[in-house]
N, C-alpha and C positions, 0 to 999 in steps of 0.2 A: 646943589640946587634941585638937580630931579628927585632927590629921596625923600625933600621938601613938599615940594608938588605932590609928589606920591602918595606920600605921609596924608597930607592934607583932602587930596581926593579919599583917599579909601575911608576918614573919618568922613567928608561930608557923604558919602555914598551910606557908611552902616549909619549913619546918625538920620538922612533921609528916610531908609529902611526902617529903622525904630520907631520912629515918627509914624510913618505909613502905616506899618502891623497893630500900632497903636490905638489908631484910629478907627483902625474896620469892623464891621459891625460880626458877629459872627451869627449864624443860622437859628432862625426860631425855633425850638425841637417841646414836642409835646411830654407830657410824662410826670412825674411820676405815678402823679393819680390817675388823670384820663390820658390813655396811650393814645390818640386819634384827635381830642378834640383837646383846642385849648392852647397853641404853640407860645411860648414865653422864650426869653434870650437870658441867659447866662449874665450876668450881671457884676465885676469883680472891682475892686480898688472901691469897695462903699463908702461913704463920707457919711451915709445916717443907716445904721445897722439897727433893726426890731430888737426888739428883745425876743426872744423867742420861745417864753417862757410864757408872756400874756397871751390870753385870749383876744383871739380877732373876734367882732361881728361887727358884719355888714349888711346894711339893707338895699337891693340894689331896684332903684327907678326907672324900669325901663318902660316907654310909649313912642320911640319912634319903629317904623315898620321897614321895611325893605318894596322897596319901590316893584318891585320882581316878585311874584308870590310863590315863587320855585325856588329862593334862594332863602337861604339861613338868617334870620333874626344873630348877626354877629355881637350883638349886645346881648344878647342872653350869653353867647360863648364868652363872654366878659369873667361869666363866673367859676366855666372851668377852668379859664387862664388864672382868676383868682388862687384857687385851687394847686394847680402845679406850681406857682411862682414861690406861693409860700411852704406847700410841702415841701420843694425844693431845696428852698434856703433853710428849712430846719424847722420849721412848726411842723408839732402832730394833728395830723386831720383832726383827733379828737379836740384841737383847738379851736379849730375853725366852726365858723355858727355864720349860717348867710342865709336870707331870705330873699325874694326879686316878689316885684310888685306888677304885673303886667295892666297894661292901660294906654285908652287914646288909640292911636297908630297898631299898638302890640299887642289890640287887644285877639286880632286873627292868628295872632300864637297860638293859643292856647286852646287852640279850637281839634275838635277828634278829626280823625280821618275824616269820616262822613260826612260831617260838617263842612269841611277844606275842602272834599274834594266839590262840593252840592256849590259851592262858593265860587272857588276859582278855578276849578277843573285841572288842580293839581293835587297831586298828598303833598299835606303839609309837612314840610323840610324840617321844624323843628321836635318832632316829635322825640327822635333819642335825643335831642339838647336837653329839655323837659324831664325826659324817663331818667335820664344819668344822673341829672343834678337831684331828682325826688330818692333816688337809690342812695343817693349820702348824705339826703337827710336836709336838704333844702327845701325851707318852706315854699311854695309858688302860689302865688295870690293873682289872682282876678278883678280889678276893680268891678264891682255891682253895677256902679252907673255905668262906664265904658259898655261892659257886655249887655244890659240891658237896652243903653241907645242902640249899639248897634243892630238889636234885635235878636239874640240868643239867648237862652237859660243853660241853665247846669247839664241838661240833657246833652248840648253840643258840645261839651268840655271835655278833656282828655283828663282821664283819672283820675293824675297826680295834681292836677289844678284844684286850687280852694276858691271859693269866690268870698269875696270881702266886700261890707258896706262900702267902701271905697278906697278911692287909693291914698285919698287924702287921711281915710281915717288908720290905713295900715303902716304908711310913713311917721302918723303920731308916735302909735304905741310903740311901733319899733325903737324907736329915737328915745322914747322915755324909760325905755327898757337897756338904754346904751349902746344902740347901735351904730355904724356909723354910716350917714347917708352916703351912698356912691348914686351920683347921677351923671351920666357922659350928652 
């Protein structure tokens, strides 16, 4: 009878344990592309696996802002996470093709130091978001109208920012070109 009992604890004990280890989430870790920014989780037992042979493109919508004008537009970080998750899993960077549309809320992204700082008497936090994703080749657009209501030109824009008739009109052609909308 005790070897019974026995038997039967130590299976529901590693059977609980299995279950458990199962479950748990393991740590966000950035990399391979951008070592810093961009944290993605390991991902295994897939049920829908890419091909990793196609090319991705995505056009990503971003207009909301951070409430906090010191802290990171985490929607722009959207694309370096894009970035690691797929190089990760087996896409070659050279597969990947992504553009972000800034507007609305997001249009004080995109704005240079001197601008951000004359604005809201911070530097603005996204600036290596911006420089990192233009250094591999990410297009970054500016809606026209956004930056115009809000009363800036090209002059207060940081480098790598394009300004576009609008956002409406950068979402068309993207889309008609095969891109695939990401909006959060």
């Amino acid at each position: 009878m005790k070897c019974n009992f026995l038997n039967t604890w130590c299976l529901a004990v590693c059977f609980t344990a299995t279950i458990a280890s199962y479950g748990q989430h393991t740590k966000a870790t950035t990399g391979p592309v951008f070592d810093n920014i961009g944290p993605v989780y390991t991902v295994t037992h897939l049920d829908h696996k890419p091909d990793t042979s196609k090319q991705l493109k995505a056009i990503f919508d971003v207009d909301r802002k951070q409430s906090n004008p010191s802290q990171l537009n985490t929607i722009i970080s959207s694309l370096h996470r894009y970035y690691n998750l797929h190089v990760r899993y087996g896409f070659p960077k050279e597969q990947i093709h992504l553009a972000v549309i800034l507007h609305g809320g997001a249009t004080k992204d995109a704005l240079s130091t001197a601008a951000y700082q004359d604005k809201y008497k911070v530097e603005n936090p996204n600036i290596e978001l911006i420089k990192s994703l233009s250094e591999m080749g990410v297009e970054i657009f500016l809606c026209g109208q956004s930056m115009s209501h809000s009363g800036y030109s090209k002059a207060d824009l940081l480098p790598e920012v394009k300004v576009a008739l609008s956002a409406m009109t950068v979402l068309t052609v993207y889309q008609m070109d095969d891109y695939a909308l990401i909006k959060f």
